[in-house]
C-alpha positions in Angstrom: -38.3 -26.2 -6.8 -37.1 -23.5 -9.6 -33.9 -23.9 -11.1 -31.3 -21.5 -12.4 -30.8 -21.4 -16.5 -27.9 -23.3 -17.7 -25.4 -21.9 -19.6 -27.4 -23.0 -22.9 -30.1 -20.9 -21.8 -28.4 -18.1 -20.5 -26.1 -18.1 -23.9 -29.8 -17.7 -26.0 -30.9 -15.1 -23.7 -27.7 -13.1 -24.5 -28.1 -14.1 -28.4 -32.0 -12.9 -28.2 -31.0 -9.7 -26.2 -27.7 -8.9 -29.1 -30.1 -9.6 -32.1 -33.1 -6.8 -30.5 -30.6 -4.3 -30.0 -28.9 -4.6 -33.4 -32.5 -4.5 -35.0 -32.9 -1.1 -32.8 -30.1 0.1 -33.8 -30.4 -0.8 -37.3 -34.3 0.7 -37.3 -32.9 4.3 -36.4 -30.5 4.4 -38.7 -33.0 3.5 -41.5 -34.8 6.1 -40.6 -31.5 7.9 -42.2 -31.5 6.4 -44.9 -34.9 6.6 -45.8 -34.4 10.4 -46.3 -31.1 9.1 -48.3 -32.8 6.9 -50.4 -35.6 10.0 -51.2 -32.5 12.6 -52.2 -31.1 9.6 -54.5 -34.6 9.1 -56.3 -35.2 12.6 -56.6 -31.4 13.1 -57.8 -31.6 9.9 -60.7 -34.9 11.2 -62.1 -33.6 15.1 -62.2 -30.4 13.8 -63.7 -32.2 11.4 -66.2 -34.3 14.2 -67.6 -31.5 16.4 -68.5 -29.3 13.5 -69.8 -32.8 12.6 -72.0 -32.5 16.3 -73.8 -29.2 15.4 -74.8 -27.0 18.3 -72.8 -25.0 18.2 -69.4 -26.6 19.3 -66.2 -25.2 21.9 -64.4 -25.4 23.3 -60.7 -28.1 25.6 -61.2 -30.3 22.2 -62.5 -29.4 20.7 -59.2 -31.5 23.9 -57.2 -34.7 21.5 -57.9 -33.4 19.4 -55.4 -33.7 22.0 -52.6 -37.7 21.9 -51.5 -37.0 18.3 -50.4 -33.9 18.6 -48.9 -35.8 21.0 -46.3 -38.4 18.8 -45.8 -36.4 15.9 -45.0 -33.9 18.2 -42.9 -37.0 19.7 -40.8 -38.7 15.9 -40.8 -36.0 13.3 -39.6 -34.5 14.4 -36.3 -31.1 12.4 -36.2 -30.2 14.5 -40.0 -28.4 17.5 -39.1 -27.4 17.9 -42.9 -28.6 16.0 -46.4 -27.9 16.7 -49.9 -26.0 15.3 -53.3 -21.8 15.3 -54.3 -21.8 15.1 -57.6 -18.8 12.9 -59.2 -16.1 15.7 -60.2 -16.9 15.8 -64.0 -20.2 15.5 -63.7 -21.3 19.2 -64.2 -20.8 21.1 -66.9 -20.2 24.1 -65.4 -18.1 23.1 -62.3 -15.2 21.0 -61.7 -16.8 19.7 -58.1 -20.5 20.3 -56.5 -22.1 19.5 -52.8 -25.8 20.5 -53.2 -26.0 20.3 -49.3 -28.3 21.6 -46.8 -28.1 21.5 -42.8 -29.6 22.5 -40.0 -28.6 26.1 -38.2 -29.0 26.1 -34.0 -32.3 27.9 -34.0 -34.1 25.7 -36.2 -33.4 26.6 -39.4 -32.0 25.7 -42.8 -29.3 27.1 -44.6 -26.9 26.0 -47.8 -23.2 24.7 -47.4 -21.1 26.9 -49.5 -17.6 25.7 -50.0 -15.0 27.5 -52.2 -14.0 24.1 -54.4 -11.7 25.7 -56.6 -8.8 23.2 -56.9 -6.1 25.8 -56.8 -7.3 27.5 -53.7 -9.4 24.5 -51.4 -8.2 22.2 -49.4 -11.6 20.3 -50.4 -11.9 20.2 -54.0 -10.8 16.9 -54.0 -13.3 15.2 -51.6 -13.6 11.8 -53.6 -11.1 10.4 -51.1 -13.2 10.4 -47.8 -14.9 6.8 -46.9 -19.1 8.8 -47.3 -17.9 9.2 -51.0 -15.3 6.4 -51.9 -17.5 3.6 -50.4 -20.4 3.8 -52.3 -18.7 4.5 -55.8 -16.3 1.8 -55.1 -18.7 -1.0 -53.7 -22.6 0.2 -54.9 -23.8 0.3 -51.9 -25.1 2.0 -49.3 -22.3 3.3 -46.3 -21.5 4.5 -42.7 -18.7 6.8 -42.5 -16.5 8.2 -39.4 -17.4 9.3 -36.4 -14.8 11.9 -37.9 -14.6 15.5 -37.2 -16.5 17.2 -40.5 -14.2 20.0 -40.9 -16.6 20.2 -44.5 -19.5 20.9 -43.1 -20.2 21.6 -39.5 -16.8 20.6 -37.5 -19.2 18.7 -35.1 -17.9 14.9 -34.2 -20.1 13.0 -37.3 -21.5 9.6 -38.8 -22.1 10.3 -42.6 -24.7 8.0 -44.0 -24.7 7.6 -48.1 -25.5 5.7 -51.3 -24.6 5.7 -55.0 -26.4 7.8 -57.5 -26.6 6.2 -60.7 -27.8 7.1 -64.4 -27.7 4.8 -67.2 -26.1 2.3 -65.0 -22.9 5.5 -64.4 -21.9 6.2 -61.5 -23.0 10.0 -61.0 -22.5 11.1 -56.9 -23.7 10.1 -53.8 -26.8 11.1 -51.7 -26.2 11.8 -48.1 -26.9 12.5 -44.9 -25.0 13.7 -41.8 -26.0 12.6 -37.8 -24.1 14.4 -35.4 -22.4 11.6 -33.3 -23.7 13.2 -29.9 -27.3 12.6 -31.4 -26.8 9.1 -32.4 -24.9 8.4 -29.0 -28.2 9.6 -27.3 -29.3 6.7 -29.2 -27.4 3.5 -29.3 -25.7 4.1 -25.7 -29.0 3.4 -23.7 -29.3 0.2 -25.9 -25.6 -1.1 -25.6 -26.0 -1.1 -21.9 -28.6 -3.2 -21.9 -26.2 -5.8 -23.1 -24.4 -8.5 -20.1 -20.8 -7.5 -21.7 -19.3 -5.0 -23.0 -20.6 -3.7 -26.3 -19.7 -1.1 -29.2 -20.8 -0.5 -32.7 -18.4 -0.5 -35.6 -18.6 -0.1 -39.7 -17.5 -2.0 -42.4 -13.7 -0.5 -42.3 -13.8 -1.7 -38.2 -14.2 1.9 -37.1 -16.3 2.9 -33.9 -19.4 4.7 -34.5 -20.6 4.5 -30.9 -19.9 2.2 -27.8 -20.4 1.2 -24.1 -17.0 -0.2 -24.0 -14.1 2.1 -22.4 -11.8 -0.3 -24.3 -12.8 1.3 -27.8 -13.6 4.5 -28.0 -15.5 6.0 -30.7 -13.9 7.0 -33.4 -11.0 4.1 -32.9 -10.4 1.1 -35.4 -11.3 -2.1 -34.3 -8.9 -4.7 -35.4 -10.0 -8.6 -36.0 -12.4 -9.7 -38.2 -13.1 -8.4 -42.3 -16.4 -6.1 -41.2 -17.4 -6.1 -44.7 -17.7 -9.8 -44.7 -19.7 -10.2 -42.0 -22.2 -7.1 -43.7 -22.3 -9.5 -46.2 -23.1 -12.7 -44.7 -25.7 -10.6 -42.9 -26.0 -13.3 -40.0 -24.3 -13.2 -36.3 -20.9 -15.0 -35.6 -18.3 -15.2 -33.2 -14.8 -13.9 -33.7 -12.0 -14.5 -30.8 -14.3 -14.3 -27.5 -16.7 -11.6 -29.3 -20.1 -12.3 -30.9 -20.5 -9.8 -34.1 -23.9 -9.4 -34.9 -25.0 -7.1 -38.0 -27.3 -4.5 -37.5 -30.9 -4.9 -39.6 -30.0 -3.8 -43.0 -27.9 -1.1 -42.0 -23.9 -1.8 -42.3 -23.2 -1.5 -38.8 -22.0 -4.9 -36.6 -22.5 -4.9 -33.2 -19.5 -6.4 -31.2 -20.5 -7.7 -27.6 -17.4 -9.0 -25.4 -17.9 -11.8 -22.8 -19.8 -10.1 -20.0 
């Protein structure tokens, strides 16, 4: 005679089912950062050779940077843009630089030019969004938004960065933009493979994509301190909700009862 699980079982089922689709989630996302992770390298080494002459880079040094910011914009699919913000100061001939590249709808490439005079832009001052503030302020990797990128594309967007350092300062961030409708196409097909209701949030509690109609992307999901759980880097339960952090990426996955 066969027998139904018990509710032991059929809670590890659900546990087994959460942790494969946060590692799925957390695998395309590397993918991301991966081509992060290249523009930071390549940014440290160009900025530790000019720092090792003994003068100040300026933006035309950063134009070495270009050849693999196209490669990694025409070889990862989910990046629709990639490139360095350099910490205001940090150039010698500009007060503020984006060295940023992104995709044009028939395929292309082409360069993000901003007018980042401070008395005439709006976004001269761009050391306040969470892409740039998170990873100067923490040293470590981030997922900002969805937020509309009025910067660069005024598409509905997930930012994806990490600190540049040289010398142990604190130079910029390397980046790299996912339009949300593309990361949706993504994580949606997983989340509703889950028994309750699920949705994806960062480390500030904001929703980066979900299956729940009770938090919309974009939203702020109020409880738990995100960050912490990012840290502990292991699954927990938090007022009826199981949080599970993705694989290595900071994104938690929070699956209500079903």
């Amino acid at each position: 005679m066969s027998r139904s699980p018990g509710p032991g079982a059929a809670a590890t089922l659900d546990a087994s089912a959460e942790e494969r689709v946060a590692a799925r989630v957390g695998d395309a996302l590397e993918a991301v950062f991966a081509a992060v992770a290249e523009t930071r390298a390549d940014t440290a080494e160009l900025l530790a050779r000019v720092h090792a002459r003994g003068g100040r880079p300026a933006s035309a040094d950063l134009a070495a940077l270009r050849p693999g910011l196209h490669l990694r914009l025409a070889r990862q699919e989910l990046v629709s843009g990639v490139g360095f913000v350099a910490a205001p100061g940090l150039l010698a001939d500009v007060p503020a630089w984006l060295e940023w590249w992104q995709t044009t709808a028939e395929g292309g490439v082409r360069p993000l030019l901003l007018d980042l005079d401070p008395n005439r832009s709006a976004y001269s001052d761009y050391t306040h969004w969470d892409w740039f503030a998170l990873p100067r302020d923490t040293g470590r990797r981030a997922v900002a938004g969805p937020y509309v990128d009025y910067l660069c594309s005024d598409e509905y967007s997930l930012t994806l960065s990490a600190p540049v350092e040289v010398a142990g300062r604190f130079v910029g961030v390397a980046a790299a933009d996912v339009y949300l409708r593309h990361f949706e196409a993504t994580a949606l097909p997983l989340l509703r493979e889950l028994s309750g209701p699920a949705h994806l949030v960062n480390a500030r509690g904001r929703v980066a994509a979900s299956a729940d109609p009770a938090h919309l992307a974009g939203s702020l999901t109020k409880g738990p301190d995100f960050a912490t759980v990012l840290e502990r880097a292991r699954a927990t339960a938090f007022a009826g909700t199981r949080l599970v952090p993705c694989r290595g990426v900071p994104l938690v996955l929070v699956v209500g009862a079903g």
